[in-house]
C-alpha positions in Angstrom: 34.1 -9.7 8.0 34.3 -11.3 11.2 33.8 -9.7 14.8 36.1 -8.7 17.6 39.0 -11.7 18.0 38.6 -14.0 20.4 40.3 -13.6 23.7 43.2 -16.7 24.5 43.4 -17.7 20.9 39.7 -17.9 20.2 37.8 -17.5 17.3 36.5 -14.2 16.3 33.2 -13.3 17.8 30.0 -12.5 15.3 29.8 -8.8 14.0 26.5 -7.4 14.2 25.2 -4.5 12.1 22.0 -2.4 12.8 20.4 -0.9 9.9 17.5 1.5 10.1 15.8 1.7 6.6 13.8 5.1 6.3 10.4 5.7 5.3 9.4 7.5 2.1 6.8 9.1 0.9 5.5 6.3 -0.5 6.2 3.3 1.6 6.1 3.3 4.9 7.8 0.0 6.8 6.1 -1.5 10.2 7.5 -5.0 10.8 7.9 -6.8 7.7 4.6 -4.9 6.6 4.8 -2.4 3.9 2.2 0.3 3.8 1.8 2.3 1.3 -1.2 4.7 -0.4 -3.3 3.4 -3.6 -5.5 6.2 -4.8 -9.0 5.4 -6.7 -11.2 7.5 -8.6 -14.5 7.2 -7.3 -15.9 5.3 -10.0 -13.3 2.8 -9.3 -14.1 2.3 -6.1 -18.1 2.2 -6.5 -18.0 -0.4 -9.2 -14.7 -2.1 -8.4 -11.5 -2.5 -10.8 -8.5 -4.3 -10.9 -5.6 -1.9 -10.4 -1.8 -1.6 -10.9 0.4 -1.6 -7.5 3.8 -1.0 -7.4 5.7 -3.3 -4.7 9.1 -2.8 -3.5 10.1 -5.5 -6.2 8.0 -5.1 -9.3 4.2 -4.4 -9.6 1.0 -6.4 -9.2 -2.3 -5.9 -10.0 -4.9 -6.4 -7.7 -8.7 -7.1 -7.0 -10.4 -3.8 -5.7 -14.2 -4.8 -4.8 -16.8 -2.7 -5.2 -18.4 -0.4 -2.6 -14.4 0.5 -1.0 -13.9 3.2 0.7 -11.0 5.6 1.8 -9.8 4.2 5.1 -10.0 0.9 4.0 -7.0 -1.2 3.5 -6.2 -4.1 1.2 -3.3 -6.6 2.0 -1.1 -8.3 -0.7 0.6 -11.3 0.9 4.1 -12.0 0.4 5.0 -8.6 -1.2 6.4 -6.7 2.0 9.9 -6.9 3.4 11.8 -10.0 3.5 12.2 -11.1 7.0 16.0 -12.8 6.8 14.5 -16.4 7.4 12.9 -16.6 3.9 10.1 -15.4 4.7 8.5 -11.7 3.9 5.7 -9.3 4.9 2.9 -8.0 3.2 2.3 -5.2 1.5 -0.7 -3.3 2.8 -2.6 -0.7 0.5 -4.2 2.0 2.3 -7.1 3.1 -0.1 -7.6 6.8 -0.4 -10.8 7.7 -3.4 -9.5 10.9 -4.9 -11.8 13.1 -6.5 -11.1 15.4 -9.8 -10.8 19.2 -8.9 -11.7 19.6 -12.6 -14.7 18.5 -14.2 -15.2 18.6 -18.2 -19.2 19.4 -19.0 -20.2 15.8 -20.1 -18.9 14.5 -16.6 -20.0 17.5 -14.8 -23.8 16.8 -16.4 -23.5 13.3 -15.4 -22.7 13.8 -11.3 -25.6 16.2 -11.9 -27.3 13.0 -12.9 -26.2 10.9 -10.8 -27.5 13.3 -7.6 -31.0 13.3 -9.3 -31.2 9.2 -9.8 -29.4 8.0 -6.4 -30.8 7.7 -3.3 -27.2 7.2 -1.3 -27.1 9.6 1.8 -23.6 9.8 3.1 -24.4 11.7 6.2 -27.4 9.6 7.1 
């Protein structure tokens, strides 16, 4: 597909096309940066895991070190939105720690514990 044509015989100009890719519930596009949410249990993110993390692409898993909390993010290099020079973004993980609204009685009896044993003080 070519451009307008050229005025006096000249060749046709370049056509330019503007496309606007939407954000979705799950990713989230700034630059060549993909954002996007990865959601830890809290265990996870006190003792650090490796976790699955679906890219645009395919998935990945990645390093999660211990002691993370929500807010924090967590970049993946080279997994974001190709930039049309062979190049591409990252993709960023935004790390929100999810807790269970339902507790069984063995895990219920150890948070029990776990507020008798630790000295942590959030508020502090």
């Amino acid at each position: 597909m070519n451009g307008k044509p050229g005025q006096n015989g000249a060749k046709n100009g370049d056509l330019f096309i503007k496309i606007n890719i939407k954000n979705t519930k799950k990713y989230k596009l700034e630059g060549y940066d993909i954002y996007t949410d990865l959601l830890l249990a809290p265990w996870e993110a006190a003792l650090g895991t490796r976790a699955k993390i679906e890219t645009i692409d395919d998935s990945s898993n990645i390093y999660i070190p211990r002691g993370i909390e929500t807010g924090e993010k967590l970049r993946i290099p080279g997994k974001g939105y190709k930039d049309g020079k062979g190049g591409r973004g990252d993709l960023i993980a935004n790390i929100k720690i999810v807790v269970p609204k339902q507790l069984s009685e063995e895990e219920t009896k150890i948070y029990e514990k776990l507020k008798e044993i630790s000295k942590f003080e959030p508020r502090s």
